[in-house]
C-alpha positions in Angstrom: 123.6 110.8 82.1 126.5 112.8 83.0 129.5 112.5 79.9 131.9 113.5 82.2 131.5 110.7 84.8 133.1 108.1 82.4 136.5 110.1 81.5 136.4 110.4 85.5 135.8 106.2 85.7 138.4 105.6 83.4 141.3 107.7 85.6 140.3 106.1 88.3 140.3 102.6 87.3 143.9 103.9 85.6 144.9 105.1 89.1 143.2 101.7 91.1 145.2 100.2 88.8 148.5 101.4 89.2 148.2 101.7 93.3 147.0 98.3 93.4 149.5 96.5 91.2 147.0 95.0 88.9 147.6 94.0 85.7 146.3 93.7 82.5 147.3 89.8 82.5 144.9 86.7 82.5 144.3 85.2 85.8 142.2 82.4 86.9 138.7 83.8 87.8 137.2 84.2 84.6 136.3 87.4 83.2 137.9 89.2 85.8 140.9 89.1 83.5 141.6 92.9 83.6 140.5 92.8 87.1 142.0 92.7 90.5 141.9 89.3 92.3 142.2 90.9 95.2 139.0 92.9 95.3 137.1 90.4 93.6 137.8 88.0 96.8 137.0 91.2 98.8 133.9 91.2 97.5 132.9 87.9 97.3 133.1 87.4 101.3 131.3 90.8 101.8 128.7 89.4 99.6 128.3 86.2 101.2 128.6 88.0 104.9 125.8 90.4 103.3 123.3 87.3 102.0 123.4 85.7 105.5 120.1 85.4 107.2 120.7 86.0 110.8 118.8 88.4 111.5 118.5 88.6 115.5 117.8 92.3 116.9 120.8 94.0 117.5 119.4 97.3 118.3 118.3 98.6 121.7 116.7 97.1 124.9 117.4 99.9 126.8 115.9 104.0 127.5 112.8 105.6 128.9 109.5 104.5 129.1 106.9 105.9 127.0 106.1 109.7 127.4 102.6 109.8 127.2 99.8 112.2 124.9 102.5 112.9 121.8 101.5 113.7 118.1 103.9 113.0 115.0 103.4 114.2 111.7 105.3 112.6 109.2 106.1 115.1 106.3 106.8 112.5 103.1 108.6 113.7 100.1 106.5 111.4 98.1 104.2 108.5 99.2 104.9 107.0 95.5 108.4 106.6 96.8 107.6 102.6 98.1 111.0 103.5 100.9 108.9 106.4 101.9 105.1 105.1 102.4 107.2 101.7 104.2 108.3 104.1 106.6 105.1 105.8 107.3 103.5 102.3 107.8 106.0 101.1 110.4 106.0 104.7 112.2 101.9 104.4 112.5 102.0 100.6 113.5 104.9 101.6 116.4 102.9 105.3 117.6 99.5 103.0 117.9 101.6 100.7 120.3 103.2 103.7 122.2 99.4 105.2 122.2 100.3 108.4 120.2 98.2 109.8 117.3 100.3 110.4 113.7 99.4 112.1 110.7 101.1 111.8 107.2 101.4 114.4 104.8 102.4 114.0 101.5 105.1 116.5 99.6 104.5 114.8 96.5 107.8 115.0 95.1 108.4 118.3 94.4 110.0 121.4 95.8 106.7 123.1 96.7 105.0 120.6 97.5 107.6 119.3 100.3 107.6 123.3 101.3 104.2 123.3 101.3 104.4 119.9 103.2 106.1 120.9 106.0 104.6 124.7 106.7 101.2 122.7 107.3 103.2 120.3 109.5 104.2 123.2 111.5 101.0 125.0 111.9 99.6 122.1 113.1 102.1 122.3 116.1 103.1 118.7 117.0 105.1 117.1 119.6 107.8 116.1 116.9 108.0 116.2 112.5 109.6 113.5 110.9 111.4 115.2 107.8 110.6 111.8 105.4 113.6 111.4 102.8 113.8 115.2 101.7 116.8 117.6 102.0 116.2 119.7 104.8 117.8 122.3 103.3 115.0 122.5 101.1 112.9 123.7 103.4 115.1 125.7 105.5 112.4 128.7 106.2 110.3 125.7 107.5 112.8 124.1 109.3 113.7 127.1 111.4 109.9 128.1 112.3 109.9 124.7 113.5 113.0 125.2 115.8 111.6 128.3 116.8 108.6 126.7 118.3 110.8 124.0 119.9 109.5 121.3 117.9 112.4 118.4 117.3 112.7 117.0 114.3 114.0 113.5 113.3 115.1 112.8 109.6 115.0 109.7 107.6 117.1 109.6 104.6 117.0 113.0 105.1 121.1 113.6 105.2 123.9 111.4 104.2 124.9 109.7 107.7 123.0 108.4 110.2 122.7 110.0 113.7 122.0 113.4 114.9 123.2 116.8 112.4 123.6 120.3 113.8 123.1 121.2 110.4 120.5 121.1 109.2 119.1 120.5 112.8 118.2 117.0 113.7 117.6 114.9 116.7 118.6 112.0 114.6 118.8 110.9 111.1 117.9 106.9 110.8 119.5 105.6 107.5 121.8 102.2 107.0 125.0 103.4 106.7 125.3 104.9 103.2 129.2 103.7 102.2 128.1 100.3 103.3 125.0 100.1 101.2 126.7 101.6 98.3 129.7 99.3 98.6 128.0 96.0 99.0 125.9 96.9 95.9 128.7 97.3 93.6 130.4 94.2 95.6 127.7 92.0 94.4 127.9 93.2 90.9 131.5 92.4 90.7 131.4 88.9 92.6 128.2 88.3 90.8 130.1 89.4 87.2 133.2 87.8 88.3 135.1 90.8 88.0 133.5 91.7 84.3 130.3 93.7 84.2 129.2 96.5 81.8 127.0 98.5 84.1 124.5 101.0 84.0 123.7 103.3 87.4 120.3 104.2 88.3 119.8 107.5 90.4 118.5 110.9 91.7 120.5 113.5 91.4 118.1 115.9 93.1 118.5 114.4 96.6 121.7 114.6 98.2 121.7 110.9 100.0 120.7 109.6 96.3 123.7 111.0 94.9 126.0 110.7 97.3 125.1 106.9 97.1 125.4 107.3 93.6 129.1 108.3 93.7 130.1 105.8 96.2 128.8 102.8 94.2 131.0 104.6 90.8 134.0 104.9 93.0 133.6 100.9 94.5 132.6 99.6 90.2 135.9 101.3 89.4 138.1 99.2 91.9 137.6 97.1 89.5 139.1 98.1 85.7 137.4 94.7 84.5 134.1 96.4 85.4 132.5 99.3 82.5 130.0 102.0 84.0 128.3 102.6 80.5 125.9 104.7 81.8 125.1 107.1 84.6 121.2 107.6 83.9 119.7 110.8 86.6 116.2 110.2 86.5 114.2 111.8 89.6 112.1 109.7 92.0 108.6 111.6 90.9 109.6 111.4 87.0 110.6 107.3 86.9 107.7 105.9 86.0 107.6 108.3 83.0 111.1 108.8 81.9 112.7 105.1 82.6 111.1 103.1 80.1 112.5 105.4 77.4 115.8 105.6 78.5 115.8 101.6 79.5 114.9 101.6 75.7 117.4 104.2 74.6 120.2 101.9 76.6 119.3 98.7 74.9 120.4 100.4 71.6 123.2 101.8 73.1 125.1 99.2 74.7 122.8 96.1 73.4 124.5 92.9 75.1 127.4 95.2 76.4 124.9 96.1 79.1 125.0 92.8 81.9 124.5 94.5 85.3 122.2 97.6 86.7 122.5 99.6 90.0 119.7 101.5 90.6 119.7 104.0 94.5 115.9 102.5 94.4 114.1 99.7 93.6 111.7 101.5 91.8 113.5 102.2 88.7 112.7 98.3 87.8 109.5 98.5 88.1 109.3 100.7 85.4 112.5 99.6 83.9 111.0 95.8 83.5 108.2 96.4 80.8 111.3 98.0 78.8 113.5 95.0 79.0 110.4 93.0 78.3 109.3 94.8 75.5 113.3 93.7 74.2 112.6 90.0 74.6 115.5 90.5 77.9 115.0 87.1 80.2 113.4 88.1 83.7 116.4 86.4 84.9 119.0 89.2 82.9 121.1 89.7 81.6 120.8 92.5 82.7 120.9 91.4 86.1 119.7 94.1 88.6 120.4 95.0 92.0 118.7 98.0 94.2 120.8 99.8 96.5 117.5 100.4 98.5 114.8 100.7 99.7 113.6 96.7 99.7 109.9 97.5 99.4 107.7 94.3 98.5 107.4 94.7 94.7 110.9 94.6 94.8 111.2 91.4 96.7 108.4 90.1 94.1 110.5 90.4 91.5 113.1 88.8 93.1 111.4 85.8 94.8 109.7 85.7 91.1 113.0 86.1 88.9 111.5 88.9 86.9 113.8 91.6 86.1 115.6 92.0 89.6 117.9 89.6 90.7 118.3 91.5 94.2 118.3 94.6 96.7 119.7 95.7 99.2 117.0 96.5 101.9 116.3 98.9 104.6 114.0 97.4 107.6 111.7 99.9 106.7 108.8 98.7 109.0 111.7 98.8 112.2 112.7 101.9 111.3 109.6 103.7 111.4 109.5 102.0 114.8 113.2 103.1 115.7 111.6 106.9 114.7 108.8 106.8 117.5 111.9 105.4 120.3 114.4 108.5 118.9 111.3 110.9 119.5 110.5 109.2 122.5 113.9 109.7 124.1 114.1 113.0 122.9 110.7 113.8 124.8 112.3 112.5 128.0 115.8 114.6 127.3 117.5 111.5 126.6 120.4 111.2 123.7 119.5 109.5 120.4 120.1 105.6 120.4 122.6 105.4 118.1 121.4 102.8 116.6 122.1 101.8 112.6 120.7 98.5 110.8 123.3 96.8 109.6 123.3 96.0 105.7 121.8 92.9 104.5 121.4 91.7 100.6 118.0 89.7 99.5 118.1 87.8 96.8 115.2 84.5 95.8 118.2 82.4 97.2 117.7 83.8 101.0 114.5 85.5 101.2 112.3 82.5 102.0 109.2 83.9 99.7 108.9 87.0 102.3 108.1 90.5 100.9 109.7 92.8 103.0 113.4 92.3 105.5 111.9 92.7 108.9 115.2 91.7 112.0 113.7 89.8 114.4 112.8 90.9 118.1 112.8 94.4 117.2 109.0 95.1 118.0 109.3 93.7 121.0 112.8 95.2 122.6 111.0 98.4 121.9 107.6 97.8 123.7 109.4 96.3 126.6 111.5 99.7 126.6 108.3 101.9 127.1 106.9 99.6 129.4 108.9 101.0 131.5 
């Protein structure tokens, strides 16, 4: 936890405030008393846009067909990451129905292992590297003996926006927009709240799209003054399942029932956050009532479809964009542009997800094999 992130919060509810016209007076929605009704309605019909299930393929039915006899290693910052290894399992499912061979190595969360990672990556000289929710920057030695060599690299979650970067070099960068998943998180903790939430935030520090995501889901909470971040708890990806029972437990006797709402930049963090809130006699149900601003994986829908310590996330299609990685790399093989293409965001909750374990758009599978059909 950062101290000065809440002396920050409060100056800019105090400036939301005074911009917005909002008062301190009672209104009509409930707890939202200190809040503004404005962005509570905001939020509520971004929510309910969010939870539809509609989830017809969107992306691409156009580009060149397959280029034939291409290898793909995927370089993962850690398979323990659930975001990560979903990934991996769509890219392999997607490279075996464009006929190329893919191998995964694993960085294992840390700095040296990632470097280490992607130098074997390299000397194994593929077609294309997938740089697997790392910063590049990271690894720029590696990065540049891969450009040297003329081998593209595509990132996921590897830098804050999605499409191509000059810098660090990219052919493309396949994310959901990062301002929309942070926003809709914090919108469903304030239409879920009804404008009155004390909230603790979940994140990763050490990676750049994790706390950029971070900051945009603080600055979104504090549209709201009826909303209260208590607590901005940095916990790395590789340390959670050690560090976040403790603090889970340190919380509770901070804030005790003052704590109604969590945001965590990863599912994973309530996975090892539930024995915790067990452990406290805390319903499965909440309070505190969770949300993930990522990545979806299935234990996270479990404990959603199963009302056990997460009461939603907000998913990537992880399986369709490991799919969506072999088309990029395929285009760039035939000197075609990136696709553009960005999933649009999409909240599960037990309500919408009809039992499934993952949020998989329709159609997407086969737009892309009817693509390198040619």
């Amino acid at each position: 936890m950062y101290p000065h992130r809440i002396p920050l919060l409060a100056a800019s509810v105090l400036l939301t405030a005074a911009v917005a016209g909002c008062g301190g007076g009672a209104n009509t929605t409930g707890p939202s008393a200190a809040g503004c009704p404005a962005v509570l309605q905001a939020a509520r019909e971004d929510v309910t846009k969010a939870e539809s299930t509609d989830s017809a393929w969107t992306g691409p039915t156009t580009g060149p067909a397959a280029v034939p006899g291409k290898s793909i290693v995927y370089v993962a910052q850690t398979m323990t990451n659930p975001g990560v290894a979903g990934v991996a399992q769509g890219l392999q499912r997607a490279a075996k129905a464009i006929g190329w061979e893919v191998r995964v190595i694993d960085g294992e969360g840390s700095p040296a292992g990632i470097q280490a990672a992607l130098s074997q990556a390299v000397t194994l000289k593929p077609s294309g590297i997938v740089i697997g929710g790392f910063d590049p920057r990271l690894t720029s030695q590696q990065v540049a003996r891969a450009r040297a060599v003329g081998i593209p690299l595509i990132g996921w979650h590897a830098v804050d926006a999605p499409g191509p970067s000059t810098n660090p070099p990219l052919f493309t960068n396949i994310t959901t927009k990062v301002q929309d998943v942070a926003r809709i998180s914090a919108d469903w903790v304030i239409a879920r709240s009804d404008g009155g939430a004390g909230v603790v935030l979940f994140t990763d520090d050490s990676i750049p799209f994790a706390r950029t995501k971070a900051d945009l889901i603080e600055r979104r909470l504090a549209d709201c003054p009826g909303v209260e971040l208590l607590a901005y708890a940095n916990i790395p990806i590789p340390d959670a399942s050690r560090r976040t029972p403790q603090e889970v437990s340190s919380l509770l006797s901070r804030f005790g029932e003052r704590w109604t709402h969590s945001v965590a930049i990863n599912d994973l963090y309530f996975a090892d956050a539930a024995p915790a809130l067990r452990a406290a006699g805390k319903p499965g149900g909440g309070p505190p009532s969770n949300i993930g601003a990522g990545d979806g994986d299935p234990s996270a829908f479990q404990r959603i479809n199963s009302r056990q310590y997460q009461a939603a996330t907000v998913p990537e299609p992880l399986a369709q964009q490991g799919w969506q990685i072999v088309d990029e790399f395929n285009r760039a093989f035939a000197g075609r542009p990136a696709s553009g293409y960005v999933a649009p965001v999409h909240v599960v909750t037990a309500e919408n997800s009809g039992g499934a374990t993952s949020w998989d758009p329709q159609g997407y599978q086969e737009a892309y094999e009817r693509i390198w059909r040619g």
